[in-house]
C-alpha positions as CSV (number, residue, x, y, z in Angstrom):
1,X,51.5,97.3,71.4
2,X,52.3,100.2,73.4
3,X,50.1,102.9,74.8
4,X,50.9,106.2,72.6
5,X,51.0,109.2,74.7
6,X,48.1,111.9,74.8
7,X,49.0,114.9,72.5
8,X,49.1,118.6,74.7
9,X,47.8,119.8,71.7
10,X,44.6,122.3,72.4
11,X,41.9,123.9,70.0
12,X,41.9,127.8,69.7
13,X,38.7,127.6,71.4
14,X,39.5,125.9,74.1
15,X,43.2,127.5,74.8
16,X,41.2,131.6,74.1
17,X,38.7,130.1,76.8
18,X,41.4,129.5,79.3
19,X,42.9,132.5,78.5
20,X,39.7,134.5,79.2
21,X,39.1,132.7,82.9
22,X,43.1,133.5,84.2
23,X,42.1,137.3,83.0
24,X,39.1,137.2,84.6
25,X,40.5,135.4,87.8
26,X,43.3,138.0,87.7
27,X,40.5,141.3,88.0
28,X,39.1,139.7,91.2
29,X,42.0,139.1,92.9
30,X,42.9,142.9,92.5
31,X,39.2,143.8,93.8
32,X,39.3,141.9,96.5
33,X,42.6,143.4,97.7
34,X,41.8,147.2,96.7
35,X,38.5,146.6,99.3
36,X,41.1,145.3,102.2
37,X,43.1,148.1,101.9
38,X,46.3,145.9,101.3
39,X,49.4,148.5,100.3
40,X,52.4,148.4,99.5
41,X,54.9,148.7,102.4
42,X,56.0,152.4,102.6
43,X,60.4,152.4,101.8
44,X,62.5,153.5,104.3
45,X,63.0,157.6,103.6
46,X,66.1,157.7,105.1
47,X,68.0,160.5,106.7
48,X,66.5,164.0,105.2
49,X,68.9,166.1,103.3
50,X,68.1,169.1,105.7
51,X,69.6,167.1,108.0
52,X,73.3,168.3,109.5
53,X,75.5,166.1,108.9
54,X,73.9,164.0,107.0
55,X,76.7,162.4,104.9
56,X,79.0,161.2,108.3
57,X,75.4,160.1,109.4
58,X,75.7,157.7,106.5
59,X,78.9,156.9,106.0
60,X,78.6,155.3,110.2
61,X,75.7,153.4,109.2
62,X,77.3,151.5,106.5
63,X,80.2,150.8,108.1
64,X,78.3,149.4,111.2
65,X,76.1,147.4,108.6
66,X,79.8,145.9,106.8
67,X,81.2,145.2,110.5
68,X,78.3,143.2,111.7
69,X,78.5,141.3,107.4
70,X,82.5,140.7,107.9
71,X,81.6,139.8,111.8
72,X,79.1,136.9,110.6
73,X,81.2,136.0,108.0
74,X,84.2,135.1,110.2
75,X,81.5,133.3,112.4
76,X,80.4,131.3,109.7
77,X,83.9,130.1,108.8
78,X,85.1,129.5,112.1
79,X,82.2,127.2,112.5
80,X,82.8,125.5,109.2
81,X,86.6,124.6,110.0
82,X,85.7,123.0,113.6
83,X,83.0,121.0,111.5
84,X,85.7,120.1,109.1
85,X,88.0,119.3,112.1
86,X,85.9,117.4,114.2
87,X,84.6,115.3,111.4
88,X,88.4,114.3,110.4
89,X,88.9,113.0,114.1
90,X,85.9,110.9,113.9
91,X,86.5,109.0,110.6
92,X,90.3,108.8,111.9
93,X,88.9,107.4,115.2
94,X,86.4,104.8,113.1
95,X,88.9,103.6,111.2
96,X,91.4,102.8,113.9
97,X,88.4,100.9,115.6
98,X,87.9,98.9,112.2
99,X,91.4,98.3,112.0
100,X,91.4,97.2,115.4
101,X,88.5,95.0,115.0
102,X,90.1,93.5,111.9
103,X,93.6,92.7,113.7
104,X,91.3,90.7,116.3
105,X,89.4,88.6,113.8
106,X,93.0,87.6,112.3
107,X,94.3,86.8,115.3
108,X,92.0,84.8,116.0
109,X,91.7,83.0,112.8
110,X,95.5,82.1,113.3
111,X,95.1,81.0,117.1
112,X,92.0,78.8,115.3
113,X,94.8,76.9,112.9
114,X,94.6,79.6,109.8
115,X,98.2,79.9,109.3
116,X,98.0,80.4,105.6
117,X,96.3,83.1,103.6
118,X,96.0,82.9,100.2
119,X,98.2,85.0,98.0
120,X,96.8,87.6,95.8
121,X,97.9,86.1,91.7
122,X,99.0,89.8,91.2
123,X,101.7,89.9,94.2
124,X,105.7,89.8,93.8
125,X,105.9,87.0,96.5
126,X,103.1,85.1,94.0
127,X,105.4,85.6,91.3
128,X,108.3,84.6,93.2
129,X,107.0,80.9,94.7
130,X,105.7,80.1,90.8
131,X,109.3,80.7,90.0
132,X,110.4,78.8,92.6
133,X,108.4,75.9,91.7
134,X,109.2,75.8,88.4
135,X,112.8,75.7,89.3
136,X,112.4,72.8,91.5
137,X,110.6,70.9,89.0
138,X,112.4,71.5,85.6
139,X,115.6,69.4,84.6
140,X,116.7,72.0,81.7
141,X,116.4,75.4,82.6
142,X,115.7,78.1,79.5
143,X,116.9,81.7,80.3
144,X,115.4,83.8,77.6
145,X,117.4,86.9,76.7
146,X,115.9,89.7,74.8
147,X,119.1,90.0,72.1
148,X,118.8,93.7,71.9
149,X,120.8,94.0,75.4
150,X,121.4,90.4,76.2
151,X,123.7,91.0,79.5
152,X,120.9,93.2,80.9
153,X,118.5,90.0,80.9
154,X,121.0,87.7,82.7
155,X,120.3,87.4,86.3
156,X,123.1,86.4,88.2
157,X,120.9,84.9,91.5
158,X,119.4,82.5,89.0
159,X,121.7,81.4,87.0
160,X,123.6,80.5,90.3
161,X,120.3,78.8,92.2
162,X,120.5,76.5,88.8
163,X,124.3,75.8,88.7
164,X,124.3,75.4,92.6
165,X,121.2,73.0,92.9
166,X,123.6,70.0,93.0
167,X,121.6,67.6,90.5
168,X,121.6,66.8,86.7
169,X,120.3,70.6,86.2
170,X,121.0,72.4,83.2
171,X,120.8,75.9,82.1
172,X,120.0,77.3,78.5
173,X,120.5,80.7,76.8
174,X,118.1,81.1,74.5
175,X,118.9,85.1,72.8
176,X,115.1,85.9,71.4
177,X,114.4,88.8,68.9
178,X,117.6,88.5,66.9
179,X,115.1,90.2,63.9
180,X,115.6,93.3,65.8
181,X,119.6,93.4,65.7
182,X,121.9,93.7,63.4
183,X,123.6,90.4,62.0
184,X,127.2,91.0,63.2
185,X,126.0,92.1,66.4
186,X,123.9,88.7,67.2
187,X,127.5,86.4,66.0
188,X,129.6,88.2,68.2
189,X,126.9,87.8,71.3
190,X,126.7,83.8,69.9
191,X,130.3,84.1,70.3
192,X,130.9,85.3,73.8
193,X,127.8,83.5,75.6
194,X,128.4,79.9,74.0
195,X,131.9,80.5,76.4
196,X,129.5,79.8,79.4
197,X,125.9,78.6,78.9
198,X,124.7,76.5,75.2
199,X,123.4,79.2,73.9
200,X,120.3,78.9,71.0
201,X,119.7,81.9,68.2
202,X,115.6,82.2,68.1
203,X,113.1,84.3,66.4
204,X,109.5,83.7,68.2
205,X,106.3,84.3,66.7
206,X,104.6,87.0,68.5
207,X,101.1,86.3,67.6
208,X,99.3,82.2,66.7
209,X,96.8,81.5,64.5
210,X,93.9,79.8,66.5
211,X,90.4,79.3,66.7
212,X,89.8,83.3,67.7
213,X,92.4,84.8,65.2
214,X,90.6,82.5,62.4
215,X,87.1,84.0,63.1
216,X,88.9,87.4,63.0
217,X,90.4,87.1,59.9
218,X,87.0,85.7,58.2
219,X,85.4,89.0,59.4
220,X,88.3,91.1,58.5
221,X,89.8,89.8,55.1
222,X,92.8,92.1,55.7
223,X,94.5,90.5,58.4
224,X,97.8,89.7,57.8
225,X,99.9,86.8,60.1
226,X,102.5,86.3,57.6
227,X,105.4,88.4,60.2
228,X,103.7,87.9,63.0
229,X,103.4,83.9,62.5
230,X,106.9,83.3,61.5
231,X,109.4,81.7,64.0
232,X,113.0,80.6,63.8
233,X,115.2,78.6,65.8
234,X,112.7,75.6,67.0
235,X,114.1,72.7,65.2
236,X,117.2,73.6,66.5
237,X,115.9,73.9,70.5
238,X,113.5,71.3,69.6
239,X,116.4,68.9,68.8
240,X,118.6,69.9,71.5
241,X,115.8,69.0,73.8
242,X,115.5,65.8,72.6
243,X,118.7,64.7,72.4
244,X,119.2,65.4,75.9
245,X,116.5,63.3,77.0
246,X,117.7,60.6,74.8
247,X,121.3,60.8,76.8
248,X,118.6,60.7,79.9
249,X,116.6,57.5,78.9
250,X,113.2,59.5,80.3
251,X,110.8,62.3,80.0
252,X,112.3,65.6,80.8
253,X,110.7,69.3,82.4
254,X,112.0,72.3,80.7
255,X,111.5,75.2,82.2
256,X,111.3,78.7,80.9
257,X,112.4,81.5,82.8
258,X,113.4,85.3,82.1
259,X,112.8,89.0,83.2
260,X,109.3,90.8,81.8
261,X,109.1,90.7,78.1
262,X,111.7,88.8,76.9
263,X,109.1,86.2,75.0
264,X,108.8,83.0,77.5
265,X,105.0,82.6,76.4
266,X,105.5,82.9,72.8
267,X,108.8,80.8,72.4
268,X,106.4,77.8,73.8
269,X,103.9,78.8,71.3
270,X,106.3,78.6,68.7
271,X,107.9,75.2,70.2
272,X,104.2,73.7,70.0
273,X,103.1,75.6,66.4
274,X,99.9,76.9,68.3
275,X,99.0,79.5,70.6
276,X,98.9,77.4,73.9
277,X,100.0,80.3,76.4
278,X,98.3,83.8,76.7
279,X,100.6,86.5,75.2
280,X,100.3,90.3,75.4
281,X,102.6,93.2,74.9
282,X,102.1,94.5,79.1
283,X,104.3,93.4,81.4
284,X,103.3,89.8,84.0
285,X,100.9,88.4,82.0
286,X,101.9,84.9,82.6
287,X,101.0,84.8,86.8
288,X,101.6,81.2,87.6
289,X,102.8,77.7,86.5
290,X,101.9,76.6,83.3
291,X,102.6,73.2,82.0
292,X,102.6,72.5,77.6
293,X,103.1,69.1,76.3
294,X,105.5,69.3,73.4
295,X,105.4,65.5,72.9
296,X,105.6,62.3,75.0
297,X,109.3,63.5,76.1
298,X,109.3,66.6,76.3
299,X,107.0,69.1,78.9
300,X,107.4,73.1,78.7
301,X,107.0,74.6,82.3
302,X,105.6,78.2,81.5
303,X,106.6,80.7,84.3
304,X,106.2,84.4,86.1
305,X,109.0,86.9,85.2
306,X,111.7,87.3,87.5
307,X,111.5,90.0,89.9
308,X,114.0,92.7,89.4
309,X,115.8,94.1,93.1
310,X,115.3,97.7,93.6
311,X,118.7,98.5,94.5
312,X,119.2,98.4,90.7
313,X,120.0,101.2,88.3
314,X,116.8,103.1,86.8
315,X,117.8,101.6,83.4
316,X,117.8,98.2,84.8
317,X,114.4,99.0,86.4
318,X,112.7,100.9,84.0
319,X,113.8,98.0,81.1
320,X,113.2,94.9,83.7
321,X,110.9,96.1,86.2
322,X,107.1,94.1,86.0
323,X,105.4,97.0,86.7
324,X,103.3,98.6,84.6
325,X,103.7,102.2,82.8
326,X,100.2,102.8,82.6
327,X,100.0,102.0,86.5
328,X,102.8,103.2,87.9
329,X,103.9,106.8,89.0
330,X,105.2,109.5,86.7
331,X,107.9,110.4,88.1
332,X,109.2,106.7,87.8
333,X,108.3,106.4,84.5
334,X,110.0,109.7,83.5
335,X,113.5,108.6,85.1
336,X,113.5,105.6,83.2
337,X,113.1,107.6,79.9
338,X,116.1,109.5,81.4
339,X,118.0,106.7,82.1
340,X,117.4,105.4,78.2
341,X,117.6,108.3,76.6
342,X,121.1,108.7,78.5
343,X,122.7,105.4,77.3
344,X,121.7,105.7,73.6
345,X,123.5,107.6,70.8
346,X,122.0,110.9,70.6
347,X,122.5,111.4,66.2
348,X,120.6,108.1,66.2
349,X,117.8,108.8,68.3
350,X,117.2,112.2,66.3
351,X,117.6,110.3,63.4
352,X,114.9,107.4,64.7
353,X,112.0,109.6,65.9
354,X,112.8,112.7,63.1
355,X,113.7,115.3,65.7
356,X,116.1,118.4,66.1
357,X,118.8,118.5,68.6
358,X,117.5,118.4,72.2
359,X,119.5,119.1,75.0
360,X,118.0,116.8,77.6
361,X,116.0,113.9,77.8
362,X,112.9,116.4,78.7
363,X,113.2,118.8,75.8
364,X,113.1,115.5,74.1
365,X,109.9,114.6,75.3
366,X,108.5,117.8,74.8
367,X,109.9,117.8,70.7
368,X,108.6,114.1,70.6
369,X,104.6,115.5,72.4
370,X,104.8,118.8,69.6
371,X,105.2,116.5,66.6
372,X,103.2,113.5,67.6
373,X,100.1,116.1,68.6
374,X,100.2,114.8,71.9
375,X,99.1,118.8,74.0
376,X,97.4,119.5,76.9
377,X,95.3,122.8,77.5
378,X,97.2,125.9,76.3
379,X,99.2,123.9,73.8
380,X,101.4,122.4,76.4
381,X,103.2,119.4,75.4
382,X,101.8,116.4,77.6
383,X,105.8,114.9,78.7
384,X,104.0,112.3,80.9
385,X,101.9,110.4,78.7
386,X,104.9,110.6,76.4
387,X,107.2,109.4,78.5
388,X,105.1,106.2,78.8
389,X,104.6,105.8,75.1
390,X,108.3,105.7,74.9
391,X,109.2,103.5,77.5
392,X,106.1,100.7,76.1
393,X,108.0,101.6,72.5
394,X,111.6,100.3,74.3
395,X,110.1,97.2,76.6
396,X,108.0,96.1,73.4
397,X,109.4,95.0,70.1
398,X,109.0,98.1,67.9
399,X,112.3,99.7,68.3
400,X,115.6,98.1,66.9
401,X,118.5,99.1,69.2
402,X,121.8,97.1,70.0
403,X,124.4,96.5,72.5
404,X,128.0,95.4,72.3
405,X,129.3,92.5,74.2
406,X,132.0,93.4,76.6
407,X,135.6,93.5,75.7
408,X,137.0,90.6,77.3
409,X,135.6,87.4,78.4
410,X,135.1,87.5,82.1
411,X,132.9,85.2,83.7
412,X,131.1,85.7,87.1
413,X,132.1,84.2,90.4
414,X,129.4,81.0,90.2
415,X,130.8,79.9,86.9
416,X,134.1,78.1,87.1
417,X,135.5,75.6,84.5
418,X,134.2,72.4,86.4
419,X,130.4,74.2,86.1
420,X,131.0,75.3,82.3
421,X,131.7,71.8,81.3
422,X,128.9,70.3,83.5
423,X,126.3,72.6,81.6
424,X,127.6,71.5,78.3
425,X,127.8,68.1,78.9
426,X,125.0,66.0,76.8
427,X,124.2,68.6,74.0
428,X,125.6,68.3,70.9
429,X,127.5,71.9,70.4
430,X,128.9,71.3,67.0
431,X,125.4,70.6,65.8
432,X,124.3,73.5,67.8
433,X,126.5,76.2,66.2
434,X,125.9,74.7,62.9
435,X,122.0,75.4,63.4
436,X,122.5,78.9,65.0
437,X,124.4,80.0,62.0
438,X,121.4,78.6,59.8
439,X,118.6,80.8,61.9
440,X,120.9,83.9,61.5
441,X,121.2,83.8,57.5
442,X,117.9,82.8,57.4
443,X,116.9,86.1,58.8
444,X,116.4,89.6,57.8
445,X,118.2,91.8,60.0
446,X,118.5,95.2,60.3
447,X,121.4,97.4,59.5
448,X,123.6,99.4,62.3
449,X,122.4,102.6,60.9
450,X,118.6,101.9,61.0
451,X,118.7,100.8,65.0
452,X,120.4,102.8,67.6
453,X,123.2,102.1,69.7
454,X,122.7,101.4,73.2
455,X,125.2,101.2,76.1
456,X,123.8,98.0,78.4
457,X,124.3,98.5,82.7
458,X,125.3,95.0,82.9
459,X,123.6,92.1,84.9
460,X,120.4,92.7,86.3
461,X,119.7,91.8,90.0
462,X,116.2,89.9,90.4
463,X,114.4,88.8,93.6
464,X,114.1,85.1,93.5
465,X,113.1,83.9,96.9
466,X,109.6,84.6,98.8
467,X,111.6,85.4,102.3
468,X,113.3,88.9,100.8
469,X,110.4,90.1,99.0
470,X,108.4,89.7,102.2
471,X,110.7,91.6,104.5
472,X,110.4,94.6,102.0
473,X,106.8,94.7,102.7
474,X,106.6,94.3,106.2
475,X,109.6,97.0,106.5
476,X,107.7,99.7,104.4
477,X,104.1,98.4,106.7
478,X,106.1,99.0,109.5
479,X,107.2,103.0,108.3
480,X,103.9,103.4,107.0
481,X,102.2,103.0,110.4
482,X,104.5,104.7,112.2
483,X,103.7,107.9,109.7
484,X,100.1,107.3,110.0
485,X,100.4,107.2,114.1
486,X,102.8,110.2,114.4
487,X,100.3,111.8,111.9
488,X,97.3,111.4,113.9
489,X,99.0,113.0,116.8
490,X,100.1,116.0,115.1
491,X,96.3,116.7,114.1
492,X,94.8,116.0,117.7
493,X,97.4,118.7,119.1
494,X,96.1,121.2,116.2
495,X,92.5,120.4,116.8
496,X,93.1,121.3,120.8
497,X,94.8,124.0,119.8
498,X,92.4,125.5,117.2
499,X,89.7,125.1,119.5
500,X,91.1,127.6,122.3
501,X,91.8,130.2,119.3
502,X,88.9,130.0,118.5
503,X,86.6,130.6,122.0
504,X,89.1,133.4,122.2
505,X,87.8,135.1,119.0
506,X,84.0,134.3,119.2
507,X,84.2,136.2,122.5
508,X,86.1,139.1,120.9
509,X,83.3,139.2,118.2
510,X,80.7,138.7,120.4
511,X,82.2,141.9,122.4
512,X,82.3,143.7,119.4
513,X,78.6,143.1,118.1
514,X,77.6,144.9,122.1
515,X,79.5,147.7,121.3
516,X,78.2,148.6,117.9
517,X,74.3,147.3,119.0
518,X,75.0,150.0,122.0
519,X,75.4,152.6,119.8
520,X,72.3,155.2,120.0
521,X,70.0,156.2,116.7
522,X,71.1,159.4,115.6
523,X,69.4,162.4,117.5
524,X,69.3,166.0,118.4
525,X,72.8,167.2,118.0
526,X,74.5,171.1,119.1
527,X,74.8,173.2,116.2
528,X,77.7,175.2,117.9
529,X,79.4,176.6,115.1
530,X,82.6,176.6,117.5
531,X,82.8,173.0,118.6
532,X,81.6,171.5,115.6
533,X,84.9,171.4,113.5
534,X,86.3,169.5,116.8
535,X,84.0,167.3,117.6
536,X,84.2,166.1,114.1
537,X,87.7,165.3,114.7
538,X,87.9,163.5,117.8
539,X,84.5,161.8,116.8
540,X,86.6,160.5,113.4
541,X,89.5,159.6,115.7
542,X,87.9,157.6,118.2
543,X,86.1,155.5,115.7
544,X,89.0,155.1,113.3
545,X,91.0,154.0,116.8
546,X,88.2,151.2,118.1
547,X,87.7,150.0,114.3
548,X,91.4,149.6,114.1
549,X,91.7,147.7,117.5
550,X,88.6,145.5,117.4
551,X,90.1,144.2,113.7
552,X,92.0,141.0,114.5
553,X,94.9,140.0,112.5
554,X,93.8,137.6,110.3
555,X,90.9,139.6,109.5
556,X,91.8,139.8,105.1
557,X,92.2,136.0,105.0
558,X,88.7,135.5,106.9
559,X,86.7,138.5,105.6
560,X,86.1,137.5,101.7
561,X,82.6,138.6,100.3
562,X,83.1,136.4,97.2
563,X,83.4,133.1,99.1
564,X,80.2,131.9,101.1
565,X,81.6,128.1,101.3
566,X,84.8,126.9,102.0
């Protein structure tokens, strides 16, 4: 058991006692000082009032007590800022030491025979050799295209690394999230992409029932999987899977491919009817190769999103882009809103998030911030963190928007006749269509005037090999250290600088503190009632004169009673 602390608590008895002894201790002290003679220290009486005159008398004594205040002052910060300076150079010199001392070790790790580093799961060129793998070692590819703008999702480098590889390679479009768009809309996108790729209508389950989602829904009876758990579309791939590798006469590799959030991990949970991939709604949750037995056949290759090029539009990037809204910068973030906000029909935007007319995409922010509660200090509507919202709302699966296929058929470059037939060859279209046309009626969709229009930007350009994505980085290294060097120069040629202003104006100050110190008490003075009125003068010009010139030109920057640290 534990010790219970002693109470403070006192009897009156003891507390009056105490009381008593600090009085009593008090009366001695003040007898043994009275018997010393101990007094108080006798105040200055200043100047006498008799005195002639007494008020210029003053009036020079307070401005030769402010000088020498504003004089330390300027010491003090002088002093502070060549701290400051010299401390800057010293971590700037450490750090090009450690730098130094790190380049070393690697060099001579690689001279050893360690050529290799291990990448970092997170990186683009990570990303990009998982691809690569899973390209190598799949014999059907699946491109999975988010239906809502199904051109934007095509990548035009990998569909012609897949048509080009010179094997038995195929290449499937599977159009996921055909619950979000309207029924016409998905046939005539059936329509136009069955011209060059089999393409297969499918309706993924976003979230699995497994062993965690049954102990949640134990706890919490209110659960509800019956949306989330529905899928559409698997027989139909599932079949044409298999009847390929029948026409193969052995076990095939399917690959699944596609930009960020398109739905390659859940389309392989809804092929094996169990959550066997990790989902979530961010962006590059899937970081490497994953491999899911379907059956003895059949093996599902799970991969990395493509890497979308920079030289794309904002729409492209802010829709296809792996990175982040949480983690990336504003003013990224903000043009992609732009950019969407831009391509969509204005009515039906007002229409979707129940706001007046805006003129621009900000005031639209700033309606959207006011009516969702989102304010900063003051009332001011926070457009960032709105922006952000938005643009997980567009990449995610709550909004229902389409796009129209283009008006004529025109296929790119890589895909002539010869290649169209060779990716058709050993699937069964007639079934095919037959089944898409199934998974479409079987549906729910929604009508054109609940979603919003959107106007796609085409194909989007992705980074598939390792080689480009490292000559980005080594380019940007490159400009970075250059900066940094021309950087530190610029600071060593203040520092140098600052340093000669500065012995300059100590010795002005310390001139300045002679002159005042040299200045006699006041004295006897003549009472000549004749040279008074011009002494007075010439005294108030000489002083207003050397006060004027011993003031230096930054003096209302450097002399600020109110700050005593910088």
């Amino acid at each position: 058991a534990e010790l219970r602390k002693a109470s403070k608590r006192l009897s009156c008895h003891k507390r009056y006692k105490i009381q008593k002894k600090i009085r009593e201790h008090h009366r001695k002290v003040r007898k043994e000082a009275k018997k010393r003679g101990h007094k108080k220290p006798k105040k200055d009486p200043g100047i006498p009032s008799a005195a002639p005159f007494k008020e210029e008398l003053l009036r020079e004594a307070e401005q030769r007590k402010q000088r020498l205040e504003e004089l330390k002052q300027k010491q003090k910060l002088n002093r502070q800022k060549e701290h400051e300076k010299k401390r800057k150079l010293e971590a700037k010199k450490n750090a090009a030491t450690v730098k130094e001392k790190a380049e070393g070790k690697e060099s001579s790790s690689k001279s050893k025979g360690k050529t290799k580093k291990p990448l970092n799961k997170n990186s683009k060129k990570s990303f990009c050799r998982e691809l690569m793998k899973v390209l190598e070692a799949s014999d059907v590819v699946l491109e999975v295209l988010d239906a809502r703008d199904p051109m934007g999702c095509r990548c035009p480098q990998l569909e012609q690394a897949v048509t080009s590889s010179g094997g038995s390679k195929k290449l499937l479009l599977v159009l996921n999230k055909i619950d979000l768009v309207p029924k016409d809309n998905i046939e005539k996108w059936l329509n136009y992409l069955k011209k060059e790729f089999p393409t297969v209508a499918f309706k993924s389950a976003t979230m699995m029932k497994d062993k965690t989602m049954e102990q949640v829904t134990k706890r919490h009876a209110r659960v509800d999987f019956s949306e989330t758990s529905q899928y559409f579309g698997s027989k139909c791939l599932l079949k044409l899977l298999q009847g390929y590798g029948k026409t193969q006469d052995r076990a095939i590799q399917v690959g699944v491919v596609g930009f960020p959030n398109v739905g390659k991990s859940s389309i392989i949970n809804s092929l094996k009817g169990k959550r066997a991939c990790n989902v979530g709604l961010t962006r590059g949750v899937t970081k490497s190769m994953q491999t899911v037995h379907l059956d003895k056949q059949t093996k599902m290759l799970d991969s990395p999103s493509i890497i979308a090029d920079p030289s794309n539009s904002p729409l492209a990037l802010a829709l296809r882009s792996i990175i982040d809204p949480e983690g990336s910068d504003s003013a990224d973030v903000l043009e992609g809103v732009n950019a969407i906000i831009n391509h969509c029909s204005k009515q039906q935007v007002m229409m979707h998030y129940n706001i007046p007319d805006f003129r621009d995409p900000e005031e639209f922010l700033s309606l959207l911030a006011q009516k969702r509660g989102m304010l900063k200090k003051g009332g001011v509507p926070d457009i960032e963190n709105m922006a952000k919202l938005v643009l997980c709302d567009w990449t995610g699966a709550r909004i229902k928007y389409y796009s129209q296929p283009p008006g004529f058929q025109k296929p790119p470059p890589y895909l002539t006749e010869q290649k169209i037939a060779e990716m058709q060859e050993g699937f069964n279209l007639n079934n095919l269509e037959q089944e898409n046309s199934n998974t479409v009626q079987a549906l729910k969709h929604p009508s054109p005037a609940s979603s919003i229009a959107f106007q796609s930007a085409g194909m989007t350009n992705g980074t598939i090999e390792e080689n480009k994505v490292i000559e980005e980085g080594s380019e940007r290294g490159n400009m970075e250290t250059s900066k940094e060097e021309e950087e530190e120069e610029e600071e060593e040629e203040e520092f140098t600088e600052s340093d000669n202003d500065e012995d300059d104006v100590e010795e002005e100050d310390d001139d300045d503190i002679r002159e005042v110190t040299r200045k006699a008490k006041p004295g006897k003075r003549q009472t000549n009632p004749a040279n008074s009125k011009e002494q007075r003068a010439g005294n108030e010009r000489s002083r207003s004169l050397s006060f004027s010139l011993d003031k230096p030109a930054d003096e209302d920057d450097a002399y600020d009673f109110n700050t005593d640290y910088v």
